[in-house]
SEKOLMI-184552 format. One record per residue (C-alpha): residue number from 0; y, z, x negated. Coordinates in steps of 0.1 Angstrom, whole numbers, plus 2048, in hexadecimal, padded with zeros to 3 digits. Each point is the difference from the previous one (the first is absolute). Last residue first. Example, Ala and Ser with C-alpha at 12.3 -4.5 7.8 and 13.67 -1.06 7.14 Angstrom:
2
  nr north  up east
   1   7F5 847  777
   0   7DE 807  80E
***
This chain:
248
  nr north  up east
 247   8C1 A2D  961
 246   810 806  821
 245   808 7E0  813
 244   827 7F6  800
 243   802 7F8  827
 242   818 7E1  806
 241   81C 7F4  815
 240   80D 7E1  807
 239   830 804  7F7
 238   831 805  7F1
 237   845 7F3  7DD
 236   837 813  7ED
 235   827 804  806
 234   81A 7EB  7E9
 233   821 814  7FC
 232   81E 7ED  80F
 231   81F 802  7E3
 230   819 816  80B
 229   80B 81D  81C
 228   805 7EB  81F
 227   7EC 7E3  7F1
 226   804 7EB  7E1
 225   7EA 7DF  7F9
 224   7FA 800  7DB
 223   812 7E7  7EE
 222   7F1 7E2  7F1
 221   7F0 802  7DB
 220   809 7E7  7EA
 219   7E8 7F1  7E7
 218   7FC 808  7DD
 217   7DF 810  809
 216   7ED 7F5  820
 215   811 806  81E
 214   7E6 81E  813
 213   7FE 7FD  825
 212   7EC 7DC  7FD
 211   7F9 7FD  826
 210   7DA 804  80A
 209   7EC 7E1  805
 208   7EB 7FC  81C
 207   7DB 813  80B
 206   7FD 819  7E7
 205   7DF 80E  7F9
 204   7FB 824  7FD
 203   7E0 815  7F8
 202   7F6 826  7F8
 201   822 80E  815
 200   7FA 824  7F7
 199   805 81F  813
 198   7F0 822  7F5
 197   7F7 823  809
 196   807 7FE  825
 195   812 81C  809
 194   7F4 7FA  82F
 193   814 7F2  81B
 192   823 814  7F8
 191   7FB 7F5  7E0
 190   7FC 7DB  80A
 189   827 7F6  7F6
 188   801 814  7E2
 187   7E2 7EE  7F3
 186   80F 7DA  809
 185   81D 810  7ED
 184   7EE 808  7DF
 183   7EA 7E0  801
 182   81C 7E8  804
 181   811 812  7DF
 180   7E2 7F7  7E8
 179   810 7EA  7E9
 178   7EF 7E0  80D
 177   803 807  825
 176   828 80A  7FB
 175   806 7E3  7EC
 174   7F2 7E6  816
 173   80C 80B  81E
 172   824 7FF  7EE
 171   7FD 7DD  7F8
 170   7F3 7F8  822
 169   81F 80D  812
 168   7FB 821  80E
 167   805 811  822
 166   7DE 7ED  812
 165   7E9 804  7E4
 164   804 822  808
 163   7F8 7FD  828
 162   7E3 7E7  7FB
 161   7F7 81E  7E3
 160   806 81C  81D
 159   7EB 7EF  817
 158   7E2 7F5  7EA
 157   803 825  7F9
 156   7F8 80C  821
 155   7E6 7ED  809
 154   7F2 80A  7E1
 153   804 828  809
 152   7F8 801  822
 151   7DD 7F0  7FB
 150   7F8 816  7E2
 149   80B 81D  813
 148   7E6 7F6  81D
 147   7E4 7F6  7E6
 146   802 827  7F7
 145   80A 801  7DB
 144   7ED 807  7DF
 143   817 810  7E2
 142   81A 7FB  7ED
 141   80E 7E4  815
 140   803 7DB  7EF
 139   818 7E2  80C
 138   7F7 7DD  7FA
 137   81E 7E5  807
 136   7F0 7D9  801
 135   820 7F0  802
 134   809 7DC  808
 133   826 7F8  7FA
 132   81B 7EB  812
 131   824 7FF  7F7
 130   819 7FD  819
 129   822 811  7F4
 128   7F5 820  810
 127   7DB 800  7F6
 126   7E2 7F2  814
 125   7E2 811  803
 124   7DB 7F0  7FE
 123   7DE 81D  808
 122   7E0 808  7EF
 121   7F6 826  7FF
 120   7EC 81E  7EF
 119   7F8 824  805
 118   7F3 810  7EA
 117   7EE 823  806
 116   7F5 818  7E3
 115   7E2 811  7FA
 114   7F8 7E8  7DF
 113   81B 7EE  7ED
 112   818 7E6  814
 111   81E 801  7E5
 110   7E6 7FA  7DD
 109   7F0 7E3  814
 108   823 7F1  808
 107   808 808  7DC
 106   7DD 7EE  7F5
 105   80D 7DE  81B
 104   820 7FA  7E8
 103   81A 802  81A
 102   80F 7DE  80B
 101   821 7E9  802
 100   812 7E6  812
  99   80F 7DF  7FB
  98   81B 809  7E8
  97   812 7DD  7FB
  96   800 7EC  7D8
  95   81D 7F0  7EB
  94   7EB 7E5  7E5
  93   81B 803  7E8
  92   7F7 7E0  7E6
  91   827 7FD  7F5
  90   812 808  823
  89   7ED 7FD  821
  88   7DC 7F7  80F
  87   7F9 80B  820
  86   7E8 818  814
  85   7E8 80F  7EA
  84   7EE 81D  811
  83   802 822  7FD
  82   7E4 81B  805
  81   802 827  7F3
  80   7E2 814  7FA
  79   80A 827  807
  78   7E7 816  7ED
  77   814 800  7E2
  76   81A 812  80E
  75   7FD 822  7EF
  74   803 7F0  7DC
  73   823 802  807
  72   810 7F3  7DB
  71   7E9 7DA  801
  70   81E 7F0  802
  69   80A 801  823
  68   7EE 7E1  80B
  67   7DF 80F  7F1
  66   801 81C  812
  65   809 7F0  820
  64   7DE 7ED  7F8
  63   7FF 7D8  7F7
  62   7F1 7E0  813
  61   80B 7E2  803
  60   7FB 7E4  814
  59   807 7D9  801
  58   80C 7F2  819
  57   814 7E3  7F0
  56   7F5 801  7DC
  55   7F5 7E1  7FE
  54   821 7ED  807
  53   80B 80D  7E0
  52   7EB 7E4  7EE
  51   7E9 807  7E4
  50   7FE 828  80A
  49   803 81C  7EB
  48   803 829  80C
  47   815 81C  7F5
  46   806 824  804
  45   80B 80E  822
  44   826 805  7F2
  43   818 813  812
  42   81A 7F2  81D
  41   80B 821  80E
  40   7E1 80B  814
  39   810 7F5  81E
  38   80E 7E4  7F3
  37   7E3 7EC  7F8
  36   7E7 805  7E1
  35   800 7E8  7E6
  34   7E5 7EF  7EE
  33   809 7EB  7E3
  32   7F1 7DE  7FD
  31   7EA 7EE  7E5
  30   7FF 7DE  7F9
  29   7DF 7EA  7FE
  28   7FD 7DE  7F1
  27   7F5 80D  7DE
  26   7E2 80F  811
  25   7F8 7DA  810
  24   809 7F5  7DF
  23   7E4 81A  7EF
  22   7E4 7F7  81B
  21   808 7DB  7F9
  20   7FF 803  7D8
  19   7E0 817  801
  18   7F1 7E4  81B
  17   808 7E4  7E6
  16   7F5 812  7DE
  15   7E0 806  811
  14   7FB 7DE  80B
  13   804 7EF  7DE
  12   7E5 814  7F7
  11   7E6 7FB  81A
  10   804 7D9  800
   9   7F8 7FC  7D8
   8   7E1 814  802
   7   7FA 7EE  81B
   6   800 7DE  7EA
   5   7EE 812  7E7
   4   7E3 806  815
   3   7F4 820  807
   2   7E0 80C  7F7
   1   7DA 7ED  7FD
   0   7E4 809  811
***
């Protein structure tokens, strides 16, 4: 049996040569874009990502933690996964991106909903003042096991008060106060009377429309703030199926 023949020997190696030289132009071809959040979180870079044409990255998702996005400094918000999507192209490769929502990493869920304890969760749309749309998935946590009844009176309860709280805010501010933990603390002030639940969480958003850029990126000039009777307007701040935690 005899080998190769010269003649493929040929062949083989002026293919090699070709493909490494097409996968390297293709490479070559590439650029890379910066990231950059929206307004709301003041305009800071997502990292990077390339593309051959900057049509490409239309829709295309990111995904970084409110840790992360501050720096890495508050090592306490790691377990909130924050998604953006690319929506245009501007300035020298800026790919400028929207926040479409966000989630809890599913082991702090775990760690919230630990055994003889009730949780109580939920699936509902509010709109905010200036028309925003969100999806929430709220999931609130009592201390310890609670009649179905309470459990009942408590999630129809805070769907209420979040369709009301979504209701007062513009969508930047919703946004804010759910991400920094502020929604939390009033939705639990407002079911205190019901029963002290031990803790309010909104595990999952997704953002229906684009939310207003609140923050003017640096350099750029800031509007004034709308003034009331005694200064500038204060923002204000955003419910759920319920579940037995089984004993371990």
């Amino acid at each position: 049996m005899g080998g190769p023949t010269p003649m493929a020997d040929k062949e083989s190696t002026t293919k090699k040569p070709a493909l490494a030289r097409t996968v390297k132009d293709k490479w070559r071809a590439k650029r890379v874009y910066k990231l950059k959040a929206p307004g709301i979180f003041q305009h800071v870079d997502l990292g990077e990502t390339v593309a051959t044409e900057p049509e490409q990255l239309a829709g295309r998702t990111v995904e970084v933690t409110l840790s992360e996005l501050g720096g890495g400094a508050d090592i306490s918000k790691a377990h909130i996964k924050l998604r953006f999507q690319v929506e245009r192209i501007s300035g020298e490769n800026v790919a400028e991106t929207r926040f479409i929502g966000h989630d809890l990493t599913s082991d702090y869920v775990r760690r919230l909903a630990r055994r003889k304890r009730s949780k109580i969760d939920a699936s509902l749309l509010v709109t905010t003042k200036d028309g925003v749309q969100m999806r929430l998935k709220p999931v609130a946590v009592g201390e310890h096991r609670l009649q179905s009844r309470l459990r009942s009176e408590l999630r129809n309860t805070l769907r209420q008060l979040l369709v009301d709280e979504a209701a007062k805010r513009t969508g930047a501010d919703f946004v804010r106060e759910m991400l920094q933990g502020d929604l939390g603390k009033t939705l639990s002030q407002g079911l205190r009377t019901l029963y002290p639940l031990k803790k309010i969480e909104i595990r999952r958003s997704e953002i229906l429309g684009p939310i207003a850029d609140e923050v003017a990126p640096a350099g750029a000039e800031t509007p004034p703030a709308e003034t009331g009777p005694s200064g500038p307007t204060a923002p204000e701040a955003p419910p759920a199926e319920e579940s037995e935690v089984p004993a371990a």
